[in-house]
N, C-alpha and C positions, 0 to 999 in steps of 0.2 A: 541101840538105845543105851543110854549113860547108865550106870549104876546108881544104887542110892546114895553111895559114897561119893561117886563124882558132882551129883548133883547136887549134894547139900555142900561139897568145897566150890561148885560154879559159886551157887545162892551165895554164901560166906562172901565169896569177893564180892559181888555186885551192890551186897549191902555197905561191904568195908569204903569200893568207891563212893556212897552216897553218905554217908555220918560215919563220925569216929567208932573205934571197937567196943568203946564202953557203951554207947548207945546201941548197939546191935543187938536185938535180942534172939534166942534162939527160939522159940516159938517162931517170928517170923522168916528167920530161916530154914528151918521144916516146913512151913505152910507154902515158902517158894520153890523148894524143891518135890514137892508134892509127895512128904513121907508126916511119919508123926513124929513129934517132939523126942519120944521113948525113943526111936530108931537112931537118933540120932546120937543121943548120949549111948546107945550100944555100939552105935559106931567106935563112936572118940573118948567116950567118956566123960569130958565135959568143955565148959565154950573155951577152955584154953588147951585142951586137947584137939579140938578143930583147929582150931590159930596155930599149931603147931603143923599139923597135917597139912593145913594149907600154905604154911612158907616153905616147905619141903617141897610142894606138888611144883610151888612156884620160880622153888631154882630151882629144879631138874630138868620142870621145859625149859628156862631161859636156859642155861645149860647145852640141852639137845638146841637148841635156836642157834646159840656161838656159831657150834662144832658145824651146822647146819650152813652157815652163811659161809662156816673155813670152806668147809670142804665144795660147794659149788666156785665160790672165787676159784678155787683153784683148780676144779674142773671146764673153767671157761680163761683158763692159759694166765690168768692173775701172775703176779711176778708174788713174792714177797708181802713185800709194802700193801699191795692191793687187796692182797688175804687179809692184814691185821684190819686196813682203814674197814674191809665188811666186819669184820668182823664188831670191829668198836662203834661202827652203824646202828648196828641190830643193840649193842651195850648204850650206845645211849639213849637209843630209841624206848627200849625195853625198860630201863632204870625210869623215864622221864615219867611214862603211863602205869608202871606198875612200881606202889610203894613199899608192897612185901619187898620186891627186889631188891629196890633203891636200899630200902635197911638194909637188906644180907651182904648187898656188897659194900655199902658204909659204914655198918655198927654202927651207924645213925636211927634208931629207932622213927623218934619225933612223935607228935600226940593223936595220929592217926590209926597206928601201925599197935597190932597186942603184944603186951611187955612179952608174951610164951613166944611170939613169931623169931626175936632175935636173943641168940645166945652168944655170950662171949666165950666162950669157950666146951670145949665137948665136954667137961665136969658135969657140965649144968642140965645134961641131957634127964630125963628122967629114967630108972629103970623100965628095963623090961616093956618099954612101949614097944610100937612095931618099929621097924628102920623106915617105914614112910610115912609117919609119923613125928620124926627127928628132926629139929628145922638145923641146916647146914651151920653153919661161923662163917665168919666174914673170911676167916682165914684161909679154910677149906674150900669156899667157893673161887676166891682167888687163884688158890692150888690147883683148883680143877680147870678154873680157864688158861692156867700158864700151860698143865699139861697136855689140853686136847690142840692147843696151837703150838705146839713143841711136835706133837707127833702127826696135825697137818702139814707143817713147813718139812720136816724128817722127813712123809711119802713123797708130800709134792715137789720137793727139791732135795735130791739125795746125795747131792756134792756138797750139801752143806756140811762143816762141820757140829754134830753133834750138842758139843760146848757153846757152840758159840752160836746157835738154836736157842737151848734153855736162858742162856745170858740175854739174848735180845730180845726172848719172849717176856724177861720178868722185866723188865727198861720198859715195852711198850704197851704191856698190861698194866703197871704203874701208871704211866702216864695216860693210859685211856682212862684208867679211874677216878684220874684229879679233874676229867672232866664230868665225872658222874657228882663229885663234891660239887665244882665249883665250873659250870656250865660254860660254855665258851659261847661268844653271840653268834655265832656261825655252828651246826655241826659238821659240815660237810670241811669246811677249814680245820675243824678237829681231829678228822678222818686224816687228812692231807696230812699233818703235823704229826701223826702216828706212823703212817707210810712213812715218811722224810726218815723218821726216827731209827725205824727196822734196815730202809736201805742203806743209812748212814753208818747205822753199825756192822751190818755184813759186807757193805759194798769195800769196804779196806783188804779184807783178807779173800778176796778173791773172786766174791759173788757176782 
């Protein structure tokens, strides 16, 4: 059974899908997760304290999803290329249907999304909240997908060098992102043009 906690960040989004966050009142989101109003703000402390907690909840599973999509690719004999193209699958899939995300990884807010959900920078964090509580930066969350695909391609392919891992992971992380900007009429063509990318850069020195 969910906790109170998880249940009042489910209600949060399902509200944020249906009207913008100014319109969200928290009464109605305690009334959908079946707690009371009080419970809520003991939780978070207030509606921007939730909007915080819930863009955190919401890249850590996109996050666990990446690492999740690397690591199967490449437990089912994936080369390379075919690790990143799932991987940038599950990123544009996941950007398209969930807005929290789409900001975290654009710093694109837009008028749906709570100004507390995206911070530019880790200054902006509040004291003393909890760390699942913290909503990531756009910059950080990048950092995190260059490194968990830096050290899928490291197990999965351990002739590669190193250097030249981190170098192609940050080429095809870029470029899977200009597709989260500015959407390509194809995604599976998107996928391909990431692959092409990874193999093109490793395939010279040896891969």
């Amino acid at each position: 059974m969910p906790t109170a906690r998880e249940s009042l960040l489910d209600a949060a989004l399902s509200a944020l899908a249906e009207q913008p966050w100014g319109a969200v009142r928290m009464v109605d989101v305690a009334a959908t997760a079946g707690v009371s109003r009080q419970t809520l703000y003991n939780e978070f402390g207030s509606k921007e304290g939730i909007a915080r907690a819930l863009a955190r909840r919401e890249a850590d599973d996109f996050l666990d999803g990446l690492e999740h999509a690397l690591s199967t690719a490449g437990s089912l004999g994936a080369d390379a290329g075919d690790c990143f193209a799932a991987a940038t699958a599950w990123m544009l899939h996941t950007a398209r249907r969930n807005a929290l995300v789409r900001a975290t990884l654009t710093g694109c807010r837009g008028d749906r999304v709570p100004a507390a959900a995206v911070i530019a920078v880790p200054a902006q964090r509040r004291l003393h909240a909890r760390k699942e509580d913290q909503p990531l930066t756009s910059a950080e969350v990048i950092a995190a997908i260059r490194s968990r695909a830096a050290v899928a391609l490291a197990g999965g392919f351990p002739t590669l060098d190193p250097a030249e891992v981190a170098w192609t992971c940050e080429a095809a992380v870029r470029l899977a992102l200009s597709y989260v900007v500015a959407p390509a009429a194809d995604d599976e063509e998107a996928c391909l043009q990431v692959a092409r990318l990874v193999r093109g850069l490793l395939a010279p020195r040896g891969w």
